[in-house]
Rosetta silent file (secondary structure, phi, psi, omega in degrees, C-alpha in Angstrom):
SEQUENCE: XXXXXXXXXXXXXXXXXXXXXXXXXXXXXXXXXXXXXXXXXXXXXXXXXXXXXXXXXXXXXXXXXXXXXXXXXXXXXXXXXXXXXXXXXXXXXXXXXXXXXX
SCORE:     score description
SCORE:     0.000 S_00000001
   1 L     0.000  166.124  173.743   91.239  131.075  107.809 S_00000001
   2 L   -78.229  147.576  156.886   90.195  134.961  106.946 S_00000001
   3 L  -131.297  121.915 -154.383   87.833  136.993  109.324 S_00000001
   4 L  -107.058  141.881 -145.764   85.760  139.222  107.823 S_00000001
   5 L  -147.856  122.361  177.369   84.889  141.867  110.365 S_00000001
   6 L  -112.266  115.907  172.986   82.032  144.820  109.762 S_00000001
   7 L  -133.721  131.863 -174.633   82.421  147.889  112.501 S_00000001
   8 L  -108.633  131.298  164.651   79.986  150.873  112.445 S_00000001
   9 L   -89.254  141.562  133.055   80.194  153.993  114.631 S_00000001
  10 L   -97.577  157.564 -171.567   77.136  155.117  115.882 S_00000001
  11 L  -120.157  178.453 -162.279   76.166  157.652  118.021 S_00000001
  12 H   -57.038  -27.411  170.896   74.238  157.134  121.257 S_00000001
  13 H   -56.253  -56.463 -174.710   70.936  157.773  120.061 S_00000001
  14 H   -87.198   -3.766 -169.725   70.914  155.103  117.132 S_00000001
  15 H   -81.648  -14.265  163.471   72.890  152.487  119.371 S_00000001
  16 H   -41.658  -59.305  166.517   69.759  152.855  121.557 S_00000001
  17 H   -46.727  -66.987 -156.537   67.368  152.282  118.531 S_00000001
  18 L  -115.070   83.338  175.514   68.966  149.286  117.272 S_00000001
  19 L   -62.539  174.754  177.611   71.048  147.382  120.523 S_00000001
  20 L   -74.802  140.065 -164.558   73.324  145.259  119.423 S_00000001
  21 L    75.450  -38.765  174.061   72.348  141.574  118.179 S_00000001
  22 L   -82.687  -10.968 -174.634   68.888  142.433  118.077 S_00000001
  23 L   -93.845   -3.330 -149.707   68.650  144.271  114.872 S_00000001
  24 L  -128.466  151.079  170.946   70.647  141.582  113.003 S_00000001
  25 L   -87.806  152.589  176.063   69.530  138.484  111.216 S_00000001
  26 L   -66.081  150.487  174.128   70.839  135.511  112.502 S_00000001
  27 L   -52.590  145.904 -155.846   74.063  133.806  110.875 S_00000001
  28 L   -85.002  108.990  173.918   73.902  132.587  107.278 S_00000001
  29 L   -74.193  122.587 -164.678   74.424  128.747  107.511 S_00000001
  30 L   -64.910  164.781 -171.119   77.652  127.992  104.646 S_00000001
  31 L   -89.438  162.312 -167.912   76.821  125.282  101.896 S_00000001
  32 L  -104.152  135.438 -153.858   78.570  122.190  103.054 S_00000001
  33 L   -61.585  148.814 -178.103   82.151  122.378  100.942 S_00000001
  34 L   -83.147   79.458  179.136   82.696  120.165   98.020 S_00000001
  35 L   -87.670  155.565 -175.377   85.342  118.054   98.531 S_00000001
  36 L  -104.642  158.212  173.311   86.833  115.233   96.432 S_00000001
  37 L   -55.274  -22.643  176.234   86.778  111.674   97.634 S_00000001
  38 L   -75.766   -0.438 -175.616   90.730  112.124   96.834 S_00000001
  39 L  -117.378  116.867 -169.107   91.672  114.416   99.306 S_00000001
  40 L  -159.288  143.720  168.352   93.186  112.421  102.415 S_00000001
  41 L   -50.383  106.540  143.760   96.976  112.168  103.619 S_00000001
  42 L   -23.731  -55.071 -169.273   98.606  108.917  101.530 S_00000001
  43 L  -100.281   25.792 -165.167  100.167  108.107  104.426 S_00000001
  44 L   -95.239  -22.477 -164.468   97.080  107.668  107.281 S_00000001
  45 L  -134.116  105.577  153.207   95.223  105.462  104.745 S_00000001
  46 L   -84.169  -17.302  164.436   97.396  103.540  101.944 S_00000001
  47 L  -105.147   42.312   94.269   94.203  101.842  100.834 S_00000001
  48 L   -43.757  -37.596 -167.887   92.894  104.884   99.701 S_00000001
  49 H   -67.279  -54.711 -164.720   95.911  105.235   98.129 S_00000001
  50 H   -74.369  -10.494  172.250   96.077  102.065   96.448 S_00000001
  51 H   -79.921  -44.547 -147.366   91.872  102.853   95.476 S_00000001
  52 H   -96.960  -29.165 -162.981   92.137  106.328   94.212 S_00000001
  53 H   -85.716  -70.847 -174.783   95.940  106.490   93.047 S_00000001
  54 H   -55.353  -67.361 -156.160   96.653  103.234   91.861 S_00000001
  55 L   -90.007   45.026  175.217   93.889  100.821   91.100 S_00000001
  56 L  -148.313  -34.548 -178.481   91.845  103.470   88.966 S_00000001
  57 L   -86.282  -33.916  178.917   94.906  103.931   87.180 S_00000001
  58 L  -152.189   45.639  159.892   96.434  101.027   86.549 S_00000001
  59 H   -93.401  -25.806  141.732   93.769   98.269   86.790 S_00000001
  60 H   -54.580  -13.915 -174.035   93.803   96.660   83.942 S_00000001
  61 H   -78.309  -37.704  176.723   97.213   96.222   84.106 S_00000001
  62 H   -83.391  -25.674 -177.592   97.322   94.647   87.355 S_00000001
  63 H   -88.587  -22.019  146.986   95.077   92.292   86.564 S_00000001
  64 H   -68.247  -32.309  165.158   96.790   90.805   83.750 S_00000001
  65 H   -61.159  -41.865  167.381   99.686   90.456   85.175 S_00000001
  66 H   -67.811  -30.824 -176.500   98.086   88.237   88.079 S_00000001
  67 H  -107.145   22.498 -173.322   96.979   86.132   85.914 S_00000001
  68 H  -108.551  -47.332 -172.328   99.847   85.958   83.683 S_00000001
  69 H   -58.025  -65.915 -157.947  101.944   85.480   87.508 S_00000001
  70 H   -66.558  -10.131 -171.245   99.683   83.010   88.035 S_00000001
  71 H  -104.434  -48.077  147.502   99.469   81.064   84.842 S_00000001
  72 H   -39.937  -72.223  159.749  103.314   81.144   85.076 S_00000001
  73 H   -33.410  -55.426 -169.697  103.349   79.388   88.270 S_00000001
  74 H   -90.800   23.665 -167.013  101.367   76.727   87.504 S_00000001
  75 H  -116.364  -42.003 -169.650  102.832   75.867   84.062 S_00000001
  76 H   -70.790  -60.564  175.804  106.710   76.386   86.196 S_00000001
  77 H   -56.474  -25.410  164.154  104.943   73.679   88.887 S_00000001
  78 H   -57.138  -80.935  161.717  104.032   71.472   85.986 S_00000001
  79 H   -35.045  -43.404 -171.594  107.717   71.212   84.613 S_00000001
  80 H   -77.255  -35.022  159.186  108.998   70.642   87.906 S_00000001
  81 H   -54.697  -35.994 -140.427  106.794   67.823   88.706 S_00000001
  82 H   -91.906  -19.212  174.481  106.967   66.512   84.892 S_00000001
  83 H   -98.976  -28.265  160.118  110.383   64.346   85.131 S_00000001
  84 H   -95.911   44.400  178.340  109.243   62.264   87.974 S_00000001
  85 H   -85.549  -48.830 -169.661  106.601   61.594   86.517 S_00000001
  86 H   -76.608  -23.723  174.217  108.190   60.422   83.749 S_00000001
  87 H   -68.482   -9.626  157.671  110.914   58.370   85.777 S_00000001
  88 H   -91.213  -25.030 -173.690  108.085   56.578   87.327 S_00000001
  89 H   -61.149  -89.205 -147.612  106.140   56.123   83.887 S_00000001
  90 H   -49.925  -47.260 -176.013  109.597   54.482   82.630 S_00000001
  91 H   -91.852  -20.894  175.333  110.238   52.327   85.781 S_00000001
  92 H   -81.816  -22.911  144.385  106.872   50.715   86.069 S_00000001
  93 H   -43.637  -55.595  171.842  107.376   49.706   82.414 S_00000001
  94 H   -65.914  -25.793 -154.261  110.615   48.337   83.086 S_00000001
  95 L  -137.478   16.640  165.961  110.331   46.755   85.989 S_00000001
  96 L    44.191   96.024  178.359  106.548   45.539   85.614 S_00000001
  97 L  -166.826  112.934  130.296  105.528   47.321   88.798 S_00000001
  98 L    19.097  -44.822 -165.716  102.149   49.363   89.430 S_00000001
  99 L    79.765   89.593  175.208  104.621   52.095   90.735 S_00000001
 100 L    57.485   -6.772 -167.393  103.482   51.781   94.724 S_00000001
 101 L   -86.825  148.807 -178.663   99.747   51.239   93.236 S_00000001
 102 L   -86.549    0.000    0.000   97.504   48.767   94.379 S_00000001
């Protein structure tokens, strides 16, 4: 940072009058600085990243997609399930059988 520096000659008479430090006001406490919640390293915190970067940015987006992923899944787990289903519908017809049921 800058250092701002004040220097006065005096001569022996006034440094007498006024010693040094006593003639002075005490330091000026600084306002405390205004920082945004956004300023951090990416890579010490990625969920900041993924708060401030991402997910503010692209939240609707993600969240359609999950449930679009997800909606996808279970409709792909349906179909996969859905022929032996029907190969058991079909043999306990045929073959007069409960399918394993009591």
């Amino acid at each position: 940072g800058k250092v701002e520096a004040e220097f006065t000659l005096l001569t022996a008479e006034e440094a007498e009058k006024t010693p040094v430090g006593k003639a002075r006001e005490g330091p000026q406490p600084l306002d405390e600085p205004n920082r945004p919640k956004t300023s951090f390293l990416w890579f010490t915190s990625p969920w900041k990243t993924f708060r401030y970067v991402i997910w503010l940015n692209f939240k609707w987006t993600i969240i359609i997609s999950l449930i679009i992923f997800i909606f996808i899944v279970f409709l792909l787990l349906g179909l996969w399930s859905l022929p032996g289903e029907f190969i058991r519908q079909i043999s306990s017809k045929v073959f007069n059988t409960n399918g394993g049921k009591k």
